[in-house]
C-alpha positions as CSV (number, residue, x, y, z in Angstrom):
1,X,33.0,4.4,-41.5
2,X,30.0,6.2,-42.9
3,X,28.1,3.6,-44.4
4,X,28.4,1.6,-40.1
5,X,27.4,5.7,-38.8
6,X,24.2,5.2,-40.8
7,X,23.2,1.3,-40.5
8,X,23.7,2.6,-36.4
9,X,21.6,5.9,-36.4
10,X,18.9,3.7,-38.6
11,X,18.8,0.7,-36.2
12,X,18.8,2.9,-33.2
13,X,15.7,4.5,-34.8
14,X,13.9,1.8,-35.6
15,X,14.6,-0.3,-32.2
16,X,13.2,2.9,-30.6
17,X,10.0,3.2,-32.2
18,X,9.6,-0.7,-31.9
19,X,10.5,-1.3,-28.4
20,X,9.7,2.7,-27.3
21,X,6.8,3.4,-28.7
22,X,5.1,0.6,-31.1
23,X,5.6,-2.1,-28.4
24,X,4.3,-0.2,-24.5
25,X,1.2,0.7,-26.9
26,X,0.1,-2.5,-27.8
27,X,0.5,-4.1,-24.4
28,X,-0.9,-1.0,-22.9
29,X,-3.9,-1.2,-25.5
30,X,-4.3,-5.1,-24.6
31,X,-4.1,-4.6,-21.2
32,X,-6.7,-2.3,-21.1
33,X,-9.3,-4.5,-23.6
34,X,-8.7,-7.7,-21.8
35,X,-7.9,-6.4,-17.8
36,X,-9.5,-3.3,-17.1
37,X,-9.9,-3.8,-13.5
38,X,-5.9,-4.6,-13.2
39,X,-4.4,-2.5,-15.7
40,X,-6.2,0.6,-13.8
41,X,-4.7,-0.2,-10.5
42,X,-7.7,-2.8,-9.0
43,X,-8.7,0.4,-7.6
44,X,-12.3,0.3,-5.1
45,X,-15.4,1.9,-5.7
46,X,-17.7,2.8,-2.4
47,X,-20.4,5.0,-2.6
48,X,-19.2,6.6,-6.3
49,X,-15.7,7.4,-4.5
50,X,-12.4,5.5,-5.2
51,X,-11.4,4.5,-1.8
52,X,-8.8,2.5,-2.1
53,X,-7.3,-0.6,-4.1
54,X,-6.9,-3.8,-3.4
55,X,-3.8,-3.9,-4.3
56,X,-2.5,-1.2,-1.7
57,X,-2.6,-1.6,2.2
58,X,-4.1,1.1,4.3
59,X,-4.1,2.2,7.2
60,X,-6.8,1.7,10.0
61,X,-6.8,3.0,14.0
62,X,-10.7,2.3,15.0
63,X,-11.0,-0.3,17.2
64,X,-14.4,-0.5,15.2
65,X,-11.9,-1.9,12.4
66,X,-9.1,-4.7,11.4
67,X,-6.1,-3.1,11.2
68,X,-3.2,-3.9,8.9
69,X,0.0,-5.4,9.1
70,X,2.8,-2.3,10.3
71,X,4.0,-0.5,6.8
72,X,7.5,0.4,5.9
73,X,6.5,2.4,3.4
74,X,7.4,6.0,4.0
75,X,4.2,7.8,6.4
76,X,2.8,4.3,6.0
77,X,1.2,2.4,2.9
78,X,3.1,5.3,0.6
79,X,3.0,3.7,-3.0
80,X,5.7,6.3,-3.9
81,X,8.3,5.1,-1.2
82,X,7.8,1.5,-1.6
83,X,10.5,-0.8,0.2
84,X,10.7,-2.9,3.1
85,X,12.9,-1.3,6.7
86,X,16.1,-2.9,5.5
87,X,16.9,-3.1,9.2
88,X,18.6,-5.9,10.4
89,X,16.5,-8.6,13.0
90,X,19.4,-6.7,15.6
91,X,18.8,-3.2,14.5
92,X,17.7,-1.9,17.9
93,X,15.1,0.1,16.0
94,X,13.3,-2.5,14.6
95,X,13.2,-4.4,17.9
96,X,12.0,-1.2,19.8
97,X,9.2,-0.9,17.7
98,X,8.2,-4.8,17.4
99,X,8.9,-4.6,21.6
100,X,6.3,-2.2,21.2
101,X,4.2,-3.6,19.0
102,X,3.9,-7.0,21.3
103,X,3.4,-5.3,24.5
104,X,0.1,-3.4,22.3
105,X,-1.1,-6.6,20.9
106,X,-0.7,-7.9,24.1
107,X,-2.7,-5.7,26.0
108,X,-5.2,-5.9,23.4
109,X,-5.5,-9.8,23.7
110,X,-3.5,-11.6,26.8
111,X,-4.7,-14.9,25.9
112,X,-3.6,-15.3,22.0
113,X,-0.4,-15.7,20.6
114,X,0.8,-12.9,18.4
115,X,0.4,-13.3,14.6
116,X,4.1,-12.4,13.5
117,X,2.4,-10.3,10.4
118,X,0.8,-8.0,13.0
119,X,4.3,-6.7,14.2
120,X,6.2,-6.8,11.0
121,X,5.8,-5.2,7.8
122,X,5.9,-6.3,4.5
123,X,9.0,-6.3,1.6
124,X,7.3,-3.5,0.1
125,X,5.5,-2.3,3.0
126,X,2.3,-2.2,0.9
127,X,1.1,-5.6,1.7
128,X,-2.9,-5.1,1.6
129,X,-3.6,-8.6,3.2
130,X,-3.1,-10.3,6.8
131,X,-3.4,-13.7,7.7
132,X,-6.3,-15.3,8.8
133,X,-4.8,-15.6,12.0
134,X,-4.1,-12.0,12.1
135,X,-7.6,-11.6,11.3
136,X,-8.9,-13.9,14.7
137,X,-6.6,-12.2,16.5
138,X,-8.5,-9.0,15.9
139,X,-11.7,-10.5,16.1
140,X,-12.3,-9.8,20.2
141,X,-11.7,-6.0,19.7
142,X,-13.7,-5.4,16.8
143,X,-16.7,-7.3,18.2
144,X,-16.6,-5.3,21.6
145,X,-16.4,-2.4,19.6
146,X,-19.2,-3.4,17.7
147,X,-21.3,-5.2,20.2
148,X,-21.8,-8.1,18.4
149,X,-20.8,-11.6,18.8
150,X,-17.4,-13.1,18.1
151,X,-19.0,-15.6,15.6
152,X,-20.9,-13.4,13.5
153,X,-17.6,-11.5,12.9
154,X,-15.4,-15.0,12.4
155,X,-18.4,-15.7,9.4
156,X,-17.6,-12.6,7.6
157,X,-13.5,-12.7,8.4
158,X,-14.0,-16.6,6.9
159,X,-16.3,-14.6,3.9
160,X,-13.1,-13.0,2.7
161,X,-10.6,-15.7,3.7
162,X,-9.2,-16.2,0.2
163,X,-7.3,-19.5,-0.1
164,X,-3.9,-19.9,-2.0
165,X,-3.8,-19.1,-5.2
166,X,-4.5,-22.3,-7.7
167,X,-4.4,-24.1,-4.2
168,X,-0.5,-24.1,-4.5
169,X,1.1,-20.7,-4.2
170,X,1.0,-18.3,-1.3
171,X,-0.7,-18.4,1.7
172,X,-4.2,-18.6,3.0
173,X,-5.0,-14.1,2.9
174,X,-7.7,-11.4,4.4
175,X,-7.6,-8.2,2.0
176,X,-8.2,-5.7,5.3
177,X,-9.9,-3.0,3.1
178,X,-12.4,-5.6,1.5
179,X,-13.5,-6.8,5.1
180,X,-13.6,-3.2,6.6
181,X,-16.2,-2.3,4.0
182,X,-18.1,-5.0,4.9
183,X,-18.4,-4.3,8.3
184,X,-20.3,-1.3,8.4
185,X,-23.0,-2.3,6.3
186,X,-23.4,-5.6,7.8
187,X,-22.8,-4.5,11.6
188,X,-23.7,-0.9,11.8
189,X,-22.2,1.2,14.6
190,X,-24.1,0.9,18.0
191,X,-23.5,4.0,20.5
């Protein structure tokens, strides 16, 4: 019984500084040599400032701006409360607030149907990205906001139009941060 107390105590030992300590090290250490951009959270630089990442939605109310798919994620885009509504398509919560979203969208642009990532939000309610045609849809607003014409904000939306990954997985994306970067210095604001 001893002897099978000690072989236990040993492996348990060893297993721990393999797979605990030896093991996140090395993967940390590689991580960090071969994706430094990744493995520190894809975070953005503007102006010297981390501002955001591209990995992480935020959130955007200027009509000078593209705003974000809604965000599920505790006071919205909250990395630390991470998870979808779980609220069923009946939940008459979750039907208030798309009800509420709609009539919004609507009023912002009568003529266009209603992207279905601009009233829902995300599994993890950090989803960074919209559609491109949740991106058109926003185009009207932004340019009158702007003053500037519809097309020279459809070139930069198509600018940072990323297609699917490999050409096979996922969907044709916008990252909203990216493109609201861009706007200021390519369309400054005009009073």
């Amino acid at each position: 019984m001893n002897k099978e107390l000690q072989i236990a105590i040993r492996f348990t030992l060893v297993t721990t500084v393999i797979f605990g300590l030896a093991y996140p090290l090395v993967i940390t250490g590689l991580s960090q040599w071969l994706f430094p951009h990744q493995a520190n959270g894809s975070l953005i630089i503007h102006d010297g400032r981390i501002i955001g990442s591209q990995l992480i939605g935020q959130t955007f109310s200027s009509n000078r701006y593209f705003h974000a798919r809604p965000s599920s994620a505790g006071d919205g885009y909250d990395a630390a409360n991470s998870s979808g509504s779980n609220l069923a398509p009946t939940n008459r919560t979750l039907v208030e607030r798309v009800q509420a979203e709609v009539a919004r969208l609507r009023a912002e642009n009568s003529n266009a149907p209603i992207p279905v990532d601009l009233v829902t939000a995300s599994g993890s309610g950090l989803d960074p990205e919209i559609s491109p045609a949740a991106a058109e849809f926003q185009v009207p607003r932004v340019a009158q906001a702007r003053h500037i014409s519809q097309e020279l904000l459809r070139a930069l939306v198509a600018k940072h139009t990323e297609a699917r990954q490999f050409g096979i997985f996922g969907e044709p994306r916008v990252n909203v941060l990216e493109l609201n970067l861009d706007l200021d210095p390519a369309f400054p604001a005009k009073n």
